[in-house]
Rosetta silent file (secondary structure, phi, psi, omega in degrees, C-alpha in Angstrom):
SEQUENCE: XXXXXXXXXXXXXXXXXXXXXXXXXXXXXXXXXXXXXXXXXXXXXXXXXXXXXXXXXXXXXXXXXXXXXXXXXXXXXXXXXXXXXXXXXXXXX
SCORE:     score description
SCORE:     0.000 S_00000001
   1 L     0.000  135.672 -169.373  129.908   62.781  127.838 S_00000001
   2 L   -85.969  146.919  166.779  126.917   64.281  129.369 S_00000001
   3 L   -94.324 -179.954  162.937  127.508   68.075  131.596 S_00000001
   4 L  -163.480  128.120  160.839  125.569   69.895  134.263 S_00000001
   5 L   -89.624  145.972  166.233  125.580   73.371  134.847 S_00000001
   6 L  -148.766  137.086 -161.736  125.096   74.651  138.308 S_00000001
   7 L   -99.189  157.298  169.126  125.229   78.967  138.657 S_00000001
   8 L   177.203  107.823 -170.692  126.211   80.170  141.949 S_00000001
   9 L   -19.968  -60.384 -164.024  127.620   83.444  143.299 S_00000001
  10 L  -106.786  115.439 -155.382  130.392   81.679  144.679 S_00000001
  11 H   -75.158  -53.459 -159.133  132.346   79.175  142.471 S_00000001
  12 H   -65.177  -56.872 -174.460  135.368   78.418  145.215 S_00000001
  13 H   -68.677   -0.157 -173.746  132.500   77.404  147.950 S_00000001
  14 H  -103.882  -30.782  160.076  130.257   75.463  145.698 S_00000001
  15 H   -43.051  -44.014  178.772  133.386   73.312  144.322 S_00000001
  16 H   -75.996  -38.150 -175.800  134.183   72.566  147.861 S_00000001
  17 H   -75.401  -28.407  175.171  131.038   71.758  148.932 S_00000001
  18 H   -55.596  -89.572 -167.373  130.106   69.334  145.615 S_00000001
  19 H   -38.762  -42.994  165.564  133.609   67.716  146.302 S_00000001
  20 H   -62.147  -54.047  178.734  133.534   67.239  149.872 S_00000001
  21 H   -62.136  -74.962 -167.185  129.586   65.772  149.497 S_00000001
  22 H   -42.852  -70.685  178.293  131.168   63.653  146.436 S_00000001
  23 H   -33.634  -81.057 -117.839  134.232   62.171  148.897 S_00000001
  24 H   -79.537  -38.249  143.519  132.092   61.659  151.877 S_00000001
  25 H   -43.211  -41.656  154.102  129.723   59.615  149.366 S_00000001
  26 H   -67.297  -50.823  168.053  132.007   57.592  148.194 S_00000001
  27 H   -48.479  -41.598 -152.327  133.323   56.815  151.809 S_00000001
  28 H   -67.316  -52.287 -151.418  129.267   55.829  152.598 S_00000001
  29 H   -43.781  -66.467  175.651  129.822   53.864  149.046 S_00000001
  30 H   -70.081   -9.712  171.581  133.242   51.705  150.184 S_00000001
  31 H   -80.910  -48.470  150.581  131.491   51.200  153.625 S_00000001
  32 H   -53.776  -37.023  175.700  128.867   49.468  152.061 S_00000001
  33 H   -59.611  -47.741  150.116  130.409   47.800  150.161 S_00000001
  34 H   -65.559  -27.799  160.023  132.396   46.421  152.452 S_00000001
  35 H   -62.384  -36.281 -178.330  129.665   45.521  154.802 S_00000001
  36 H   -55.960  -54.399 -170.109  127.977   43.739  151.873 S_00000001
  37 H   -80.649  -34.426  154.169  131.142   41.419  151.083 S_00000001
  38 H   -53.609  -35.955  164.082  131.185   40.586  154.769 S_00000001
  39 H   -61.321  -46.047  171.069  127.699   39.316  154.692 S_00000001
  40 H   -64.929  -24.744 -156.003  128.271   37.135  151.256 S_00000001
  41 H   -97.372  -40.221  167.002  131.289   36.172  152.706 S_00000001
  42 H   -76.804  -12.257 -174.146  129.496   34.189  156.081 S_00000001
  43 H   -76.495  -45.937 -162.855  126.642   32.894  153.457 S_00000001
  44 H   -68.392  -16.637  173.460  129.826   31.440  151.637 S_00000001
  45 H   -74.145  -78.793 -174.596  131.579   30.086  155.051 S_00000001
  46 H   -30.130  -42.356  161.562  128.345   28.825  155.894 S_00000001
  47 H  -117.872   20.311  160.511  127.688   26.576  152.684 S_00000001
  48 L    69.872   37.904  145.385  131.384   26.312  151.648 S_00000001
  49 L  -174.321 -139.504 -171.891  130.742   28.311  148.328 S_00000001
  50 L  -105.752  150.244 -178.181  129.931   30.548  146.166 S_00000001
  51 H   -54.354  -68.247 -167.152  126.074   31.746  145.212 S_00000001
  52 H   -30.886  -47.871 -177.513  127.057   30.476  141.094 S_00000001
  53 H   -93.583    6.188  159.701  128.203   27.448  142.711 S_00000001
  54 H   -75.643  -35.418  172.499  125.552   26.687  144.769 S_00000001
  55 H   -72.571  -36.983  155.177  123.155   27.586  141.828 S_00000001
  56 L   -64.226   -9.211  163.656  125.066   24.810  139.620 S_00000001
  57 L  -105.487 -147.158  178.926  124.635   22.417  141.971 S_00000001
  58 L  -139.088   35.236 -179.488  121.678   20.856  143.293 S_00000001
  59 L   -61.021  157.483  161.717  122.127   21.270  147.137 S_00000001
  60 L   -58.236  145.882  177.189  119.849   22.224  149.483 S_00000001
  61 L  -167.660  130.751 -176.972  119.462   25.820  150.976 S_00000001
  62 L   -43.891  141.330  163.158  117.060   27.477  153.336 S_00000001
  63 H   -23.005  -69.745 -143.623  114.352   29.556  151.547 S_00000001
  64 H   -83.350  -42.813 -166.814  115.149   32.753  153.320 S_00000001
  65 H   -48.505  -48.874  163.286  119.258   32.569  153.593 S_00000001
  66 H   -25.200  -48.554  167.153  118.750   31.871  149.609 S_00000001
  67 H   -87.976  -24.472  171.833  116.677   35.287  149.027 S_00000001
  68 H   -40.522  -53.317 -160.133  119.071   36.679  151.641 S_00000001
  69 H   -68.557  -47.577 -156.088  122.419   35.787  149.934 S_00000001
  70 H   -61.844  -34.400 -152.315  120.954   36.579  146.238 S_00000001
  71 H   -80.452  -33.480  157.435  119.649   40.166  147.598 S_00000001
  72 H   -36.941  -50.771 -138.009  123.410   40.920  149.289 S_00000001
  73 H  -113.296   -4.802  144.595  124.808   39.982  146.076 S_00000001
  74 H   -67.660  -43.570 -152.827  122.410   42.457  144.356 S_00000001
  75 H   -87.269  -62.884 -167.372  122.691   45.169  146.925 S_00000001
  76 H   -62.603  -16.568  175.174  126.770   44.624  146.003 S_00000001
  77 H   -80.682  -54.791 -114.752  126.569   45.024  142.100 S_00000001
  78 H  -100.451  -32.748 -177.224  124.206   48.126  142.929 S_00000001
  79 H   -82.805  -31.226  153.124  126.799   49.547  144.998 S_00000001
  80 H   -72.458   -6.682  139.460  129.476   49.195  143.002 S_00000001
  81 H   -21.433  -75.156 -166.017  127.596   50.774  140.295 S_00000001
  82 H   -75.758  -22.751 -162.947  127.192   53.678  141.896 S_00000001
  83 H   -65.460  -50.596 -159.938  130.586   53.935  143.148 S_00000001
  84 H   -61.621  -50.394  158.526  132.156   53.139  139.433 S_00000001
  85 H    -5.385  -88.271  171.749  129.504   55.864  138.681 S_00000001
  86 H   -62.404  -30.190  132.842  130.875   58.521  141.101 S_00000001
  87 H   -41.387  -40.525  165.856  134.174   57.898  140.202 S_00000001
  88 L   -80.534    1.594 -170.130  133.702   58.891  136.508 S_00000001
  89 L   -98.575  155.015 -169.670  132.662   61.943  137.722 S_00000001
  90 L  -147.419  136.803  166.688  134.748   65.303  137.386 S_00000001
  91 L   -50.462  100.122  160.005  134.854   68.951  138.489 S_00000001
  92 L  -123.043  137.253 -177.365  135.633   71.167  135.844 S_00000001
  93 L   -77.126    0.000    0.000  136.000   75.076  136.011 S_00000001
């Protein structure tokens, strides 16, 4: 597991401020996230499934909802990345 040092006169205010900027990132994280899965979630109302099962079949689909849906379902692995990411991470004294 990779470290990071970071010097700073005051140890108690720079823990609080990393952790509080770590939380409130993670809040930004799960907001996206959730906004994302609401967007995937009207492509999938809208053609009554999922992108994989639209890409196994051999239906029709507008150009642009098509780069829409794929880039939502990009934007949601990317987010959940970072989140799984920011999660592994830990404060030590």
């Amino acid at each position: 597991m990779a470290s990071l040092t970071i010097q700073t006169k005051n140890v108690g205010e720079a823990i609080h401020l990393i952790q509080s900027a770590l939380v409130k990132e993670a809040a930004f994280l799960r907001l996206g996230i959730e906004k994302t899965k609401v967007r995937i979630a009207s492509f999938e109302k809208r053609y009554n499934c999922s992108l994989q099962e639209l890409r196994d079949s051999a239906r029709e689909i507008d150009d642009l909802d098509l780069v829409e849906w794929e880039g939502e379902v990009e934007v949601l692995r990317r987010l959940n990345e970072k989140l799984k990411q920011l999660d592994e991470l830990k404060i030590c004294r």
